[in-house]
Gaussian input, Z-matrix of N, CA and C with variables (Angstrom, degrees):
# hf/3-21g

backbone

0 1
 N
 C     1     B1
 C     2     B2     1     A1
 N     3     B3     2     A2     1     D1
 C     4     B4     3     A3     2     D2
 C     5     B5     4     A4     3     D3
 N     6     B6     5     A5     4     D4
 C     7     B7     6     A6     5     D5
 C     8     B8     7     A7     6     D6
 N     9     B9     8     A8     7     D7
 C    10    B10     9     A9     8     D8
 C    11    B11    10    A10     9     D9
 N    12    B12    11    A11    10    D10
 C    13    B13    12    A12    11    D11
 C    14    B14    13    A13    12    D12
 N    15    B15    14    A14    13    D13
 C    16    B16    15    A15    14    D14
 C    17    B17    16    A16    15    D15
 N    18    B18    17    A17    16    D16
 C    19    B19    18    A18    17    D17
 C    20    B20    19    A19    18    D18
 N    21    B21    20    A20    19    D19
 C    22    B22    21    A21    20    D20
 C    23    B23    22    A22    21    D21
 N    24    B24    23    A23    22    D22
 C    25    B25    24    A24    23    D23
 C    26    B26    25    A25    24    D24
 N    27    B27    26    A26    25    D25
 C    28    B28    27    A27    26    D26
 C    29    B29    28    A28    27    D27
 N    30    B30    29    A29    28    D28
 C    31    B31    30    A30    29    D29
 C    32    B32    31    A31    30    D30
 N    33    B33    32    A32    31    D31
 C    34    B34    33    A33    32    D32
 C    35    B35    34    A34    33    D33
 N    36    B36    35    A35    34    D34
 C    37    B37    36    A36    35    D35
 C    38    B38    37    A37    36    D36
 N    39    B39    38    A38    37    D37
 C    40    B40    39    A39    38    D38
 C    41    B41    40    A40    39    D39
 N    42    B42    41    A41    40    D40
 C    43    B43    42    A42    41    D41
 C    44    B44    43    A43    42    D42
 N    45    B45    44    A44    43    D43
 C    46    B46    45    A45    44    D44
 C    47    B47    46    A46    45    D45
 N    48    B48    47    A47    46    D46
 C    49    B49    48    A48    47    D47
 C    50    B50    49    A49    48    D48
 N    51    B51    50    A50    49    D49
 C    52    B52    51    A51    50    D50
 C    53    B53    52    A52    51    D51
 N    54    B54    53    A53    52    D52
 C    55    B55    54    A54    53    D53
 C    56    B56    55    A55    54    D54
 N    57    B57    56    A56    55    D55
 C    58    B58    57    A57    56    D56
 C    59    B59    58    A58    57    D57
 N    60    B60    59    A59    58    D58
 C    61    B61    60    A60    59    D59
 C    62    B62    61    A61    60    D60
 N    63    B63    62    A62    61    D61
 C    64    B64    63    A63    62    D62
 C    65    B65    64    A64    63    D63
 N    66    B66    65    A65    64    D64
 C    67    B67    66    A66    65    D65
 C    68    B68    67    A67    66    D66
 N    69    B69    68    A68    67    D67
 C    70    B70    69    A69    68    D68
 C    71    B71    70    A70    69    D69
 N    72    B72    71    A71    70    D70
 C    73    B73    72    A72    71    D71
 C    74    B74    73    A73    72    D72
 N    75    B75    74    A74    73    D73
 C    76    B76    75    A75    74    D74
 C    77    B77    76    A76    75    D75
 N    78    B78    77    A77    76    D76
 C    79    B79    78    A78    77    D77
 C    80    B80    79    A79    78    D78
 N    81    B81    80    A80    79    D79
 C    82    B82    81    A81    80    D80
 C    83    B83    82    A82    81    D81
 N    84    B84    83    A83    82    D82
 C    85    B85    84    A84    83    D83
 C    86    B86    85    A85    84    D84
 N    87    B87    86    A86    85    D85
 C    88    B88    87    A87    86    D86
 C    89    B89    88    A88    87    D87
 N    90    B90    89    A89    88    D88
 C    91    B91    90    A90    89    D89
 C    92    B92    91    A91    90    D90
 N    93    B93    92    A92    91    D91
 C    94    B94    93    A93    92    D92
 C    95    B95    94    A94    93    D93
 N    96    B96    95    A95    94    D94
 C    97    B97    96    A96    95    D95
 C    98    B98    97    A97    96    D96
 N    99    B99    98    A98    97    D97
 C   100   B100    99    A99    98    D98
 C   101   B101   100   A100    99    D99
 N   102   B102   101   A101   100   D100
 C   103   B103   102   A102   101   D101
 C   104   B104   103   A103   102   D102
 N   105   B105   104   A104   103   D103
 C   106   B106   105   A105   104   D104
 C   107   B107   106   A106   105   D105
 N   108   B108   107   A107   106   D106
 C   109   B109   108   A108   107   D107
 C   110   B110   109   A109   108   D108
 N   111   B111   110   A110   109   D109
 C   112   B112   111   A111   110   D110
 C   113   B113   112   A112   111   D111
 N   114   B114   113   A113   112   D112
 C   115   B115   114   A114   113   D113
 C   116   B116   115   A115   114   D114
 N   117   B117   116   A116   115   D115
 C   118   B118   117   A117   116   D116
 C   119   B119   118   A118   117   D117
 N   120   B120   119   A119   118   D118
 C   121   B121   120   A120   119   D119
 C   122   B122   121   A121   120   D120
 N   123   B123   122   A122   121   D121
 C   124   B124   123   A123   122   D122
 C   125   B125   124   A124   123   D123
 N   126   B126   125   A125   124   D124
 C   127   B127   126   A126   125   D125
 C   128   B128   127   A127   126   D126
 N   129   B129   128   A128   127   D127
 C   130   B130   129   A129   128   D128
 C   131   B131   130   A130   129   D129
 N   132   B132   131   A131   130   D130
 C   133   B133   132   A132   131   D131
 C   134   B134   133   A133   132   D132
 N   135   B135   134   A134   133   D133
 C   136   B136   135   A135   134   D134
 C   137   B137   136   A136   135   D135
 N   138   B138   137   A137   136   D136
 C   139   B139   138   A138   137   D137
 C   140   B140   139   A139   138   D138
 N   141   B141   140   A140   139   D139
 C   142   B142   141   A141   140   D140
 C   143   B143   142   A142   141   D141
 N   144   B144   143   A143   142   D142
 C   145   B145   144   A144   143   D143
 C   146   B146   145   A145   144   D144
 N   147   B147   146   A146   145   D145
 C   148   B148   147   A147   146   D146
 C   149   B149   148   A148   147   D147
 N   150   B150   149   A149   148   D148
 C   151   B151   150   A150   149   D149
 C   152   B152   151   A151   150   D150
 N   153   B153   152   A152   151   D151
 C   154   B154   153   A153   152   D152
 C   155   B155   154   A154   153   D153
 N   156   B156   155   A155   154   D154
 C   157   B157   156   A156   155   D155
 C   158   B158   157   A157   156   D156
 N   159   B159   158   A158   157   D157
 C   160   B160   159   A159   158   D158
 C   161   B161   160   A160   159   D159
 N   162   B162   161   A161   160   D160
 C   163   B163   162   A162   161   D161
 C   164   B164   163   A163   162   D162
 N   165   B165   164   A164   163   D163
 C   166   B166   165   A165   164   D164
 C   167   B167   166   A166   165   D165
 N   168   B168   167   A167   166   D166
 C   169   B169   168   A168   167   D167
 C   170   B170   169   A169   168   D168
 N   171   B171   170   A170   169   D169
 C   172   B172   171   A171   170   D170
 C   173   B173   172   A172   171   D171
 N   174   B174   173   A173   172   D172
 C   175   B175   174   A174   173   D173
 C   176   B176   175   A175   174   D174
 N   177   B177   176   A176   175   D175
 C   178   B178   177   A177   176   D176
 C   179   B179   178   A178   177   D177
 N   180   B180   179   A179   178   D178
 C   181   B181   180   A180   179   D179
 C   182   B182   181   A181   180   D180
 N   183   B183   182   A182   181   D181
 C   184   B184   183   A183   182   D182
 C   185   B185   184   A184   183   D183
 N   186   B186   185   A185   184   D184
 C   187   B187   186   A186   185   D185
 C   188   B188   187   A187   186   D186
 N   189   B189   188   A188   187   D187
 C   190   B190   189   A189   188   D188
 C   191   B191   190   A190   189   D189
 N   192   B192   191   A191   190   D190
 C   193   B193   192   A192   191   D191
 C   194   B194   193   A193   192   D192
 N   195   B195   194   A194   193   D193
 C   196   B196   195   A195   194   D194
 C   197   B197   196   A196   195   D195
 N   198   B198   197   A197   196   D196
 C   199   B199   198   A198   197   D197
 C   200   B200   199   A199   198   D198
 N   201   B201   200   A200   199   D199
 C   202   B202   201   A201   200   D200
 C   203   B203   202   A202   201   D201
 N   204   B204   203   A203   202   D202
 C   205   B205   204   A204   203   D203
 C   206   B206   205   A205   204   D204
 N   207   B207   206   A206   205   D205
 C   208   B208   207   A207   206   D206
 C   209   B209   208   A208   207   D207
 N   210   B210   209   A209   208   D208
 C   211   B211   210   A210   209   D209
 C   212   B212   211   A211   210   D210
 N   213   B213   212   A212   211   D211
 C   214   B214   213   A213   212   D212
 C   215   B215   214   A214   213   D213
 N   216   B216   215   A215   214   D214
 C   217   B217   216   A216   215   D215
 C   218   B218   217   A217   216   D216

   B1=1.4516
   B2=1.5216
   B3=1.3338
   B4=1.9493
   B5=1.3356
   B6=1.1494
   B7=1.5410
   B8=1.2051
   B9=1.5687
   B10=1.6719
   B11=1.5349
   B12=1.6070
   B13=1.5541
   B14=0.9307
   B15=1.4947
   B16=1.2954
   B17=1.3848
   B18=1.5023
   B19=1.2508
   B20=1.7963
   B21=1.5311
   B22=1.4620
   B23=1.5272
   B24=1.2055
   B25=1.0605
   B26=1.6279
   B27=1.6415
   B28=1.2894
   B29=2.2104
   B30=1.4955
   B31=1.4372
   B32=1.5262
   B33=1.3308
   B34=1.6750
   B35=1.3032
   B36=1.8260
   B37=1.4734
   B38=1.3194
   B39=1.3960
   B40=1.3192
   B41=1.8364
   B42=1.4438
   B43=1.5886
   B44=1.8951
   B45=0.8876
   B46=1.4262
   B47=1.9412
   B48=1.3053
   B49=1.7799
   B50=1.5586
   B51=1.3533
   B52=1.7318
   B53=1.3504
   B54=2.0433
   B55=1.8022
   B56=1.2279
   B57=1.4035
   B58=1.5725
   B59=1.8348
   B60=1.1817
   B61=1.1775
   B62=2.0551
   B63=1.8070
   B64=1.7941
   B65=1.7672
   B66=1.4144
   B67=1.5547
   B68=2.0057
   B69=1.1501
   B70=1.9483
   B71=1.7383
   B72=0.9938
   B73=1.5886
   B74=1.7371
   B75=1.1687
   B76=1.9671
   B77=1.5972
   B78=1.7882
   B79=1.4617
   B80=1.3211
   B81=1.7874
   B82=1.7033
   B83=2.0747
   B84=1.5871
   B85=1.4440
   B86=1.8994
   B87=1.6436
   B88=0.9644
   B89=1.1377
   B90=1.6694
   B91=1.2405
   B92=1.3760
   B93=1.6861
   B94=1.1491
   B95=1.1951
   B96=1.6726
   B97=1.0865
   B98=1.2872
   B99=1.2874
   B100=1.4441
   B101=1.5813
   B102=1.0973
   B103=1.5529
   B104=1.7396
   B105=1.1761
   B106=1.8190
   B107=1.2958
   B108=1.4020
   B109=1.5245
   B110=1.4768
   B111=1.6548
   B112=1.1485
   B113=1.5742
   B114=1.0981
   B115=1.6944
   B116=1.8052
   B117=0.8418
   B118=1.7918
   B119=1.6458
   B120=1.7787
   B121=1.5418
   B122=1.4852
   B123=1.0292
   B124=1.5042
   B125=1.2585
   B126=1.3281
   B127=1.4734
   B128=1.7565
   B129=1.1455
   B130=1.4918
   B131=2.0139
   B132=1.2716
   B133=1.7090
   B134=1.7451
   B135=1.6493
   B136=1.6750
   B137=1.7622
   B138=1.5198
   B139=1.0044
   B140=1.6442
   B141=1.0136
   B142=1.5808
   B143=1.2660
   B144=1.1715
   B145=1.4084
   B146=1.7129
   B147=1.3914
   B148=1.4240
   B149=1.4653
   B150=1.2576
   B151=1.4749
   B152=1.7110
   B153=1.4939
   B154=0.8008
   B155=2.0950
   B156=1.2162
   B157=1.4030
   B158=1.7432
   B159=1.1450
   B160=1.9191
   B161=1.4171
   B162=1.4636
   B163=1.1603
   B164=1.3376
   B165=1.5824
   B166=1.6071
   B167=1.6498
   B168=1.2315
   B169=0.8768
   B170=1.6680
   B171=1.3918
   B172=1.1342
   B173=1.4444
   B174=1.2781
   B175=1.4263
   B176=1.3940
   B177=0.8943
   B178=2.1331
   B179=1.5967
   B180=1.3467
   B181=1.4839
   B182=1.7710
   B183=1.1166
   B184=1.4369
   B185=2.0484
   B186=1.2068
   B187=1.6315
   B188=1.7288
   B189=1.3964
   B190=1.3000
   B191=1.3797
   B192=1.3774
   B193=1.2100
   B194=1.5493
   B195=1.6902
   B196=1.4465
   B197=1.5437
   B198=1.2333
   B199=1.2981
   B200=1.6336
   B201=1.6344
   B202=1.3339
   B203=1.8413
   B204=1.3760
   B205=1.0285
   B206=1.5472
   B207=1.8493
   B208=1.3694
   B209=1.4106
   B210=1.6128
   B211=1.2634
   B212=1.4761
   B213=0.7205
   B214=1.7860
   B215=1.6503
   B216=1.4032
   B217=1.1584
   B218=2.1821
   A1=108.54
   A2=110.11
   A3=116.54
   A4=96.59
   A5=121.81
   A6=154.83
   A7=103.82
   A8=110.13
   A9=112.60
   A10=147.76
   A11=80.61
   A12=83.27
   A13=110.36
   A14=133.76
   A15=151.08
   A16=117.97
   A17=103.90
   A18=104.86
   A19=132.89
   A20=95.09
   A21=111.31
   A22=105.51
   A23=126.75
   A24=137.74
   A25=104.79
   A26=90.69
   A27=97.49
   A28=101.13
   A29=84.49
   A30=71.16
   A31=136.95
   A32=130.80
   A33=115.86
   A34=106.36
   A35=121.95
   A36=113.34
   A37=108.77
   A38=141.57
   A39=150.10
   A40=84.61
   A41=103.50
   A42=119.94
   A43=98.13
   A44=131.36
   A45=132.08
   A46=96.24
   A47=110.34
   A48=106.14
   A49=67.38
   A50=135.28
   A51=124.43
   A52=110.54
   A53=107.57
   A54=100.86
   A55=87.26
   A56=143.30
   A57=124.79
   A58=113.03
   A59=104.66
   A60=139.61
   A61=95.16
   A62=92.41
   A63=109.77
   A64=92.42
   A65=107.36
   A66=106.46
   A67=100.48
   A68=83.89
   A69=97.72
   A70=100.69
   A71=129.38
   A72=132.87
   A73=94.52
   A74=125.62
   A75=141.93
   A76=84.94
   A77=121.69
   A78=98.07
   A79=103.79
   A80=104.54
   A81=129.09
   A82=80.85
   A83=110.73
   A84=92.25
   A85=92.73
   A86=113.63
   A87=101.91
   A88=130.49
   A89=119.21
   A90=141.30
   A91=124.59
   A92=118.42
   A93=149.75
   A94=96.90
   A95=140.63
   A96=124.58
   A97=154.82
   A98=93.13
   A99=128.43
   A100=107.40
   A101=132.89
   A102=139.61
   A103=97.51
   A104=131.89
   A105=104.03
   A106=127.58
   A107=119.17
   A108=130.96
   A109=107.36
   A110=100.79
   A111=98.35
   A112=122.49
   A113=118.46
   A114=139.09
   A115=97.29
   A116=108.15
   A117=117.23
   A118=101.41
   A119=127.59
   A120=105.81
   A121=112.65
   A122=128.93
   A123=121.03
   A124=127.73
   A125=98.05
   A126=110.52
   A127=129.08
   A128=93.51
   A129=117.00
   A130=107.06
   A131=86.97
   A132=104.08
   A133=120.93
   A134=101.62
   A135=89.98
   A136=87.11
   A137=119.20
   A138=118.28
   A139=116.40
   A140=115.26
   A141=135.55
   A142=100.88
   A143=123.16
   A144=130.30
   A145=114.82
   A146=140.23
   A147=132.52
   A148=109.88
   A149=99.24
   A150=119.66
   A151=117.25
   A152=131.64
   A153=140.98
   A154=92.23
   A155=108.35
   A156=105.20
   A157=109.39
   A158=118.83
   A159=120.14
   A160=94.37
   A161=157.92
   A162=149.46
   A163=88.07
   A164=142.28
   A165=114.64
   A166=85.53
   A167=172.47
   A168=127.48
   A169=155.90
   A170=94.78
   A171=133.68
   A172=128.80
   A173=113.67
   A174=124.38
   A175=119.59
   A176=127.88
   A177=160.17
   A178=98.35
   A179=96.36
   A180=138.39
   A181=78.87
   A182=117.33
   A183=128.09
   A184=96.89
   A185=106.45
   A186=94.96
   A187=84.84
   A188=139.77
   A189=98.87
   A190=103.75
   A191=133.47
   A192=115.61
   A193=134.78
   A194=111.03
   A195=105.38
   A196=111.88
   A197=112.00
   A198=93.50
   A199=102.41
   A200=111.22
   A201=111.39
   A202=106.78
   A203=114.74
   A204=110.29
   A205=119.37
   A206=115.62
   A207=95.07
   A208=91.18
   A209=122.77
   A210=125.04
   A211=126.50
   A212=119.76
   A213=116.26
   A214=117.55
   A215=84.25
   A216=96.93
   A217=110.30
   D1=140.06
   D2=173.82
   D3=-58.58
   D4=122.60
   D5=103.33
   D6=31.80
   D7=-92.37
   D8=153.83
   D9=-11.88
   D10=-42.77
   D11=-167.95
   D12=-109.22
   D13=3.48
   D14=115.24
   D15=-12.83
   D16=-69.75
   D17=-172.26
   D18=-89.49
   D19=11.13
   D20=170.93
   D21=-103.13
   D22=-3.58
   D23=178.37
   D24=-69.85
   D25=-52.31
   D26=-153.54
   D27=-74.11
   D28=-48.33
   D29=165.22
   D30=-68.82
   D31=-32.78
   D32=145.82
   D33=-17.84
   D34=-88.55
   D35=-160.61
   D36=-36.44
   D37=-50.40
   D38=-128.07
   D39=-82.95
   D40=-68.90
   D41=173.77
   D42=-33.56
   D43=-56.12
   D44=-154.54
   D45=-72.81
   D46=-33.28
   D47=-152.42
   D48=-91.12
   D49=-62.93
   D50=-174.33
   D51=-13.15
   D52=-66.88
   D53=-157.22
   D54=-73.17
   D55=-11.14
   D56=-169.66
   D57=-71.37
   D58=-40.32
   D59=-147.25
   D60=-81.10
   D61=-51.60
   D62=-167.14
   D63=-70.09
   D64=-25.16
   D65=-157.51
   D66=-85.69
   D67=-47.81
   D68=173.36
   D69=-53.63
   D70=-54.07
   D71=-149.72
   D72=-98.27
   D73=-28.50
   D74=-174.81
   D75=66.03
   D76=47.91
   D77=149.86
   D78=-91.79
   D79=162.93
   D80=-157.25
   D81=-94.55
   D82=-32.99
   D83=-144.32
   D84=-94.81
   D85=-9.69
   D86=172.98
   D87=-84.61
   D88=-16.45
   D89=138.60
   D90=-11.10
   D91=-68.92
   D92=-138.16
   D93=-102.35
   D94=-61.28
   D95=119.15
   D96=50.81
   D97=-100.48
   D98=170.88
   D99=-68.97
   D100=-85.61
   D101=169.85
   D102=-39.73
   D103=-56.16
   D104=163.69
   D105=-41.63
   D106=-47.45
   D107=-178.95
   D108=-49.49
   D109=-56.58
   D110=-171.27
   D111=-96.01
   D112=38.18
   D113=-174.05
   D114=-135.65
   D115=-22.39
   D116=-177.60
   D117=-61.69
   D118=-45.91
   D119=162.83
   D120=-88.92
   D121=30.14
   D122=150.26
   D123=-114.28
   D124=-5.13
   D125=153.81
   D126=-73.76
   D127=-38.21
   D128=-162.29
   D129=-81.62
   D130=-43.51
   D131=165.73
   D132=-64.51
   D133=-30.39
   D134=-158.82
   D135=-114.15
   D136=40.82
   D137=166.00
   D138=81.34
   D139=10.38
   D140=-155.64
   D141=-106.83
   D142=-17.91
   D143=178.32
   D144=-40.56
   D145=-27.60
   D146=151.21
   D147=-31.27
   D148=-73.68
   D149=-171.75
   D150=-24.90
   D151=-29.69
   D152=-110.88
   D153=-127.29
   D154=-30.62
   D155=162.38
   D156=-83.60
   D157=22.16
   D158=174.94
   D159=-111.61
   D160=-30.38
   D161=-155.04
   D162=-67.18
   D163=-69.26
   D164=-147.34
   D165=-91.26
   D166=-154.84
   D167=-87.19
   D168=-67.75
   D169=22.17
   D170=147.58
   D171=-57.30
   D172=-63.88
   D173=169.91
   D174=-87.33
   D175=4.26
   D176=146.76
   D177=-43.21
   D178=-78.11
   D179=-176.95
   D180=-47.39
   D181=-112.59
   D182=-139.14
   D183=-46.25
   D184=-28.35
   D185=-170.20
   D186=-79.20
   D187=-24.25
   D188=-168.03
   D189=-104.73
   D190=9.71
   D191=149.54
   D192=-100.49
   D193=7.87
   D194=167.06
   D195=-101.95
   D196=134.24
   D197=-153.37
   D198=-101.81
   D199=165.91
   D200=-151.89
   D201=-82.53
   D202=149.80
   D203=176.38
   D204=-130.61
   D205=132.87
   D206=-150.13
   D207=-111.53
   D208=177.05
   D209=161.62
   D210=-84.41
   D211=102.56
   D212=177.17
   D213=-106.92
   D214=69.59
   D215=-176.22
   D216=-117.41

């Protein structure tokens, strides 16, 4: 089996337990993350593969400019 496709495999799953994980806990960055991980072989397949070293500072970017909001309740 490709090597590759092995290892996009593996990152999907990884991407999949992320949004599970960002969605269970309401983190933004495990979220963000997660949907990169798992957009990373559809990136990589549809030629998009550049693209693909911008996701974490991308999601860097968006966690440090929305700013956090807590419950004080």
């Amino acid at each position: 089996m490709n090597w590759i496709l092995i290892f996009f495999i593996t990152i999907g799953i990884t991407g999949v337990l992320l949004l599970f994980n960002g969605v269970k806990n309401r983190s933004l960055g495990l979220l963000l993350f997660g949907g990169g991980a798992l957009g990373a072989p559809f990136l990589f397949f549809s030629n998009l593969g550049f693209l693909l070293p911008m996701i974490p500072p991308t999601v860097m970017g968006i966690l440090y400019l929305i700013p956090k909001t807590q419950n004080k309740a």
